[in-house]
C-alpha positions, 0 to 999 in steps of 0.5 A: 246291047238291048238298044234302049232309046229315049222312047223306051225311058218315056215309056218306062216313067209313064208306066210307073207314073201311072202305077204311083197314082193308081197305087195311092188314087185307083188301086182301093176303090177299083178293088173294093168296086169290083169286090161289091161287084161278086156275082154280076154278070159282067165281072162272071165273064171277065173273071172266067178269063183268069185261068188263062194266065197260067203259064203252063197253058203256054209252057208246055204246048211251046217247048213241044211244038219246039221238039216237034218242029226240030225233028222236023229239021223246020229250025225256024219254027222251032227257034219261034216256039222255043222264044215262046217258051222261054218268053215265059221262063223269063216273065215268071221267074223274073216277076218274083225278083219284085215280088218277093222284096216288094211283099205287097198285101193282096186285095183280099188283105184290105177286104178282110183286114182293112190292110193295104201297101208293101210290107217288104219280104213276102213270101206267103201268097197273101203278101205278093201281089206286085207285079200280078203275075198273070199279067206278066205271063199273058202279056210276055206271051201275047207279045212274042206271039204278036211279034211273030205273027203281027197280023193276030196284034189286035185279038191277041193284046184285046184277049191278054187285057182282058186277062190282066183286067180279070185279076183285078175283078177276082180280087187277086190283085190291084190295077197298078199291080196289072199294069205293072206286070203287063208292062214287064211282059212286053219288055221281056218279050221284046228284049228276047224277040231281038236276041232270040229271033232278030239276031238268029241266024236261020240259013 
């Protein structure tokens, strides 16, 4: 049993509430403010932050922290990186089973084309913007690691907004699409936090 409880449904519908009104009352004129933004001061520092919700930057360090903690004989440390690791596996590869029948239209298609919404069944990049998965990877990844070390919570969640907002101010995608994938990546990360450390048995 994942243990859901009537939070977990108050907290799912408020989400996608709040995705539905930014899709049709935040999602165009945020994009289009930050695209006339290009070049400032503030959206050069927020966008340099983008990188780092690539998942490689957390894949690989955690699966070889795993093999080393292992050899090591230190089984907790080791389940601890290797739920980091597969936080990840699960965030990116479960992020494109939206994305993919979603098939919504990136910024850039609005910027260049005047085009916006779903089309459904996107493959090409241009046609998966929802959920960001970016915002999925640093979220699943700043949870699991909250969860294991709470007293790092504040600078962890501060740095992965701050990530998932900067896809929005490159252009990459919309603000619900952020919220979206942020919210999957604590979900995950929660969901496997219980099965893989909680229920784990390290004597």
């Amino acid at each position: 049993m994942l243990g859901f409880k009537k939070r977990d449904i108050f907290i799912f519908v408020s989400v996608l509430f709040v995705v539905v009104f930014s899709y049709f009352y935040v999602d165009k004129g945020l994009a289009l403010y930050f695209h006339k933004l290009k070049g400032s001061a503030l959206e050069d520092f927020i966008s340099s932050l983008s990188f780092l919700g690539k998942s490689h930057w957390y894949l690989i360090p955690s699966i070889l922290l795993f093999y080393i903690f292992k050899r090591m004989k230190r089984y907790r440390y080791a389940q601890m990186a290797l739920y980091v690791f597969v936080t990840n596996v699960v965030a990116g590869l479960g992020v494109w089973l939206l994305k993919v029948p979603f098939g919504r239209l990136r910024p850039k298609m609005l910027f260049n084309q005047g085009a916006y919404g779903f089309e459904g069944f996107g493959i090409h990049y241009s046609y998966v913007s929802f959920p960001s998965g970016h915002s999925i990877t640093i979220f699943s990844t700043a949870t699991a690691l909250a969860l294991l070390f709470p007293r790092l919570s504040i600078p962890l969640f501060v740095t992965a907004t701050l990530i998932a907002f900067s896809r929005v101010t490159v252009g990459a995608h919309y603000f619900s699409d952020v919220v979206m994938g942020s919210y999957l990546g604590i979900l995950v990360a929660i969901v496997l936090y219980r099965k893989m450390i909680l229920e784990k048995d390290f004597a």
